[in-house]
N, C-alpha and C positions, 0 to 999 in steps of 0.2 A: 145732526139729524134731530128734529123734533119729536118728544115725546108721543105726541097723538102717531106720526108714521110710526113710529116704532111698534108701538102698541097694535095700529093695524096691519102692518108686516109679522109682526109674532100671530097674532091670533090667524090670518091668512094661511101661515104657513101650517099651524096647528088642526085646521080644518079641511087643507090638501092633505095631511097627513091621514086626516081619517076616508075622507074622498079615497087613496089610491089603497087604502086598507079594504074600505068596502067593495070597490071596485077589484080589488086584486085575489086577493082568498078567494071568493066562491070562484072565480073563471081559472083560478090557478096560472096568476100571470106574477112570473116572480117579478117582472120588471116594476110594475107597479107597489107589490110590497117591498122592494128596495128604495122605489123614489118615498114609497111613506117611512121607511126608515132615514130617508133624508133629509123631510121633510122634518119630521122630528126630530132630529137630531138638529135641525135647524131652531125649532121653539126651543127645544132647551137650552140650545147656546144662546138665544133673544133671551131668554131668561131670567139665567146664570152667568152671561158671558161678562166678560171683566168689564172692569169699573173704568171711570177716565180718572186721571190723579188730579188732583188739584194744585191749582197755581199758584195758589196760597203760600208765602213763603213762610208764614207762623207753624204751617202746621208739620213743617220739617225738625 
């Protein structure tokens, strides 16, 4: 996966997250404050989520 998607997949998904936040508390729609807890829970694994190892055999 290239860089540049990735980076717009994270931020995407970081800005659905606040889309079903805004949209979901005032109307009181749990469904949507759980997809933004999904959503988020999605930027932060794009984030944080693990590394790929390298095939570098030196640096074993």
């Amino acid at each position: 996966m290239s860089v540049i998607f990735r980076v717009i997949l994270i931020v995407a998904c970081f800005f659905a997250a606040i889309a079903c936040y805004l949209f979901g508390v005032p109307v009181g729609g749990i469904v949507f404050v759980i997809l933004g807890v999904v959503f988020e829970g999605l930027f932060w694994i794009g984030i944080f989520g693990k590394k790929k190892k390298s095939s570098n055999p030196e640096s074993k």
